[in-house]
N, C-alpha and C positions, 0 to 999 in steps of 0.2 A: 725441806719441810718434814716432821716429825708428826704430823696430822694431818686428819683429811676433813674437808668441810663436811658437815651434816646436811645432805641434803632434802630439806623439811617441804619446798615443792611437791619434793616426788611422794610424798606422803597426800598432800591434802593442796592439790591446784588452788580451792578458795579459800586459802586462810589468807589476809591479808594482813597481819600483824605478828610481831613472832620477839621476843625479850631474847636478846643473846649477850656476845661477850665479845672486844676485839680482841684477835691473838696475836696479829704483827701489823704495823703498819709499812707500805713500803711506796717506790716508786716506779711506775712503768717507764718506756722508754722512752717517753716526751717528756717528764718531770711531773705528769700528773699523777696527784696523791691513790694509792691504793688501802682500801682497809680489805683486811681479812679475820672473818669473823669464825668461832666455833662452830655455828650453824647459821643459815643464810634462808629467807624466801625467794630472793634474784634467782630467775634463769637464767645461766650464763647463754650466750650467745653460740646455737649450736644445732645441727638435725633441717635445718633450715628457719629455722624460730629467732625472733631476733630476740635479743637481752631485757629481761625486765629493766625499768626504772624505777626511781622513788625513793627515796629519805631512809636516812639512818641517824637516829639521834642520840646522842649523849650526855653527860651531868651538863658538861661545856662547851655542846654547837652543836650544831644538826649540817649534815655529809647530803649531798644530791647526788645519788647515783646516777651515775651518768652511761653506765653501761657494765656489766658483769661478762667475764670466761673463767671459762674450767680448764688447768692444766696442771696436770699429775695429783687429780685427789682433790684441786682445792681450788675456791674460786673467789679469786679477785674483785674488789670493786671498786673499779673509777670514778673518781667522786671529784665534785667540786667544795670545798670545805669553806665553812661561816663558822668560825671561833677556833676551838684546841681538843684532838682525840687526843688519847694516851692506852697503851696497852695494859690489857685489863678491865678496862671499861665496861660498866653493863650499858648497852646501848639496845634502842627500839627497832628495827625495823617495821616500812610501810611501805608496801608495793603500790604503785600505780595501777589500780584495777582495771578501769578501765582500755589501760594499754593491753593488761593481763588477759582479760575477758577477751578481746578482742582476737589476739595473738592465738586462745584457748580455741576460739570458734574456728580463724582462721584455719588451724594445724588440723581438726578436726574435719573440715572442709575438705581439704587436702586427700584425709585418709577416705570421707566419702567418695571423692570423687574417683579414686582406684577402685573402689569397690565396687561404682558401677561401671566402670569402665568392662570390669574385667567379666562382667554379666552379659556385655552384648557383643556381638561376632566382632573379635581385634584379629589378629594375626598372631600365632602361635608363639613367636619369634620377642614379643615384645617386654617389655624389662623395664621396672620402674628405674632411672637414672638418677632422680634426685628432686626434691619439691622444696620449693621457696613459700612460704607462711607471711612472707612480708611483701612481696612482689604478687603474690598468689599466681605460682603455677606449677606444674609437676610437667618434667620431662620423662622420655621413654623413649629407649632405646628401639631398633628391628625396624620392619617394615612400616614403610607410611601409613599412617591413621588418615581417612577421608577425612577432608572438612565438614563435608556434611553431615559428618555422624555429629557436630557439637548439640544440635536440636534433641536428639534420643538422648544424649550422653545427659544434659540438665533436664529432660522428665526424668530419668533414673536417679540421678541426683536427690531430685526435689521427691522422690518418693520414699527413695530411704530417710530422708531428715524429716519429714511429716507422719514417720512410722513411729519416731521417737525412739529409736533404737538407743539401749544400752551400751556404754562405751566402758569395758570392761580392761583395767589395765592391771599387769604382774610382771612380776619380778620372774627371771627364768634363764637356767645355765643354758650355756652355748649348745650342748647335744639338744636338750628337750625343744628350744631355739628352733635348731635346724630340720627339727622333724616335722614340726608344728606349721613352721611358714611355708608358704607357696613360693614367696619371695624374699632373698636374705645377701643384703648387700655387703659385696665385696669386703671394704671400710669398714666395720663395724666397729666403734669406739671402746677403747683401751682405757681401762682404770674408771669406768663407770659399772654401776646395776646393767645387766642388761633386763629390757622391757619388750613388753610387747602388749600392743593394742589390738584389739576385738572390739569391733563393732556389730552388737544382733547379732544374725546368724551369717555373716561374711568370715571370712577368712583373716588369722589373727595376722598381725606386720609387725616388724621389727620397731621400737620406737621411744626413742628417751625424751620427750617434749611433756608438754602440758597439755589436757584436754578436757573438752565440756564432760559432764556426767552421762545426757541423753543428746543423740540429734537436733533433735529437736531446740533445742537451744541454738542450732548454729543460725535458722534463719533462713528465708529466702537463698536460693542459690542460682547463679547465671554463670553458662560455659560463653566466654568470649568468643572464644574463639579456638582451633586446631589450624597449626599449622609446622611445618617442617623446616627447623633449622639447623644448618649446617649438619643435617641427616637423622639429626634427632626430634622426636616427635614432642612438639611443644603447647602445651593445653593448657590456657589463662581463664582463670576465672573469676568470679568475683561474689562477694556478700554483700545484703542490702545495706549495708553499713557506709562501703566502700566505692558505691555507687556516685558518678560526675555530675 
């Protein structure tokens, strides 16, 4: 690859429409159709956020994205195709909002829910591991977290999202990165912007996803549950959205 995708996401989470160009078409490793375009809305699938969906259309068919990743600079998208692409094409992009929105609040969620975590007595030792956006949970490493802190843990929660806190995101090299955060894992993605999210007056985190504007947008919030598995400390939650 001789380019790298535009990535127009990271600019503006709510555009839901974006006029681009295809630059190759190719095939993944089951024979489904890939397009790759100049610049893209799709979040590839990545940070724990799952992959945009939603339509990409042409002079000669309209492409169902079926799932988008980033690898080396540029992001594929598996498509189910209705008619004939050709390279060069000026084609539309349309995100599935909905999914978007959704995914936006969830990842948000996510970072509240660190935020209060780390407001009320944890254990020194503890370390964000890794959070799922589509699953909704965030692990953490160190000492056992009581169950019973999940009660405090969602008033803290629900107070920061009913604060309407600003969720404040930028672009920032690896030193300014590592000074900045309290917490900066391991893994940190290779051949992307690096980012970082601030919420209100919390503590910024490392963070290449989509996110609401204000808290307040995410919604009701409920901690399922704390519990410990296979050593690691495991805290499920959920949005009013997402509710049985």
């Amino acid at each position: 690859m001789l380019y790298e995708t535009e990535l127009v996401y990271l600019k503006n989470a709510y555009q839901t429409e974006l006029e681009t160009e295809i630059i190759r078409i190719g095939q993944d490793e089951t024979g489904s159709p890939l397009l790759y375009l100049d610049s893209t809305l799709f979040y590839p699938e990545g940070g724990g956020q799952p992959s945009d969906v939603g339509t990409i259309s042409g002079p000669n068919g309209v492409a169902k994205v079926i799932h988008a990743r980033y690898q080396q600079g540029v992001v594929a998208h598996r498509c189910e195709i209705d008619g004939n692409f050709n390279e060069g094409d000026a084609v539309i992009c349309r995100i599935d909002w909905h999914e978007r929105h959704h995914n936006m609040r969830a990842h948000t969620a996510g970072h509240v829910l660190h935020d209060a975590l780390v407001q009320l007595p944890h254990p020194q030792d503890l370390f964000p591991l890794k959070g799922n956006h589509k699953n909704l949970y965030v692990d953490y490493t160190g000492s056992p977290l009581p169950a019973a802190l999940a009660v405090e843990l969602e008033q803290k929660c629900n107070q920061i999202i009913a604060a309407d806190y600003e969720t404040v995101i930028r672009e920032v090299d690896l030193e300014e990165l590592q000074r900045i955060c309290d917490y900066v894992p391991a893994n940190l993605p290779t051949g992307k912007p690096l980012r970082v999210v601030k919420i209100g007056p919390h503590s910024p985190m490392p963070c290449g996803g989509t996110h609401v504007q204000r808290t307040g947008e995410i919604g009701p919030m409920k901690i399922l549950g704390i519990s410990l598995k296979k050593g690691v400390n495991h805290i499920k939650y959920q949005l009013s959205d997402t509710a049985d």
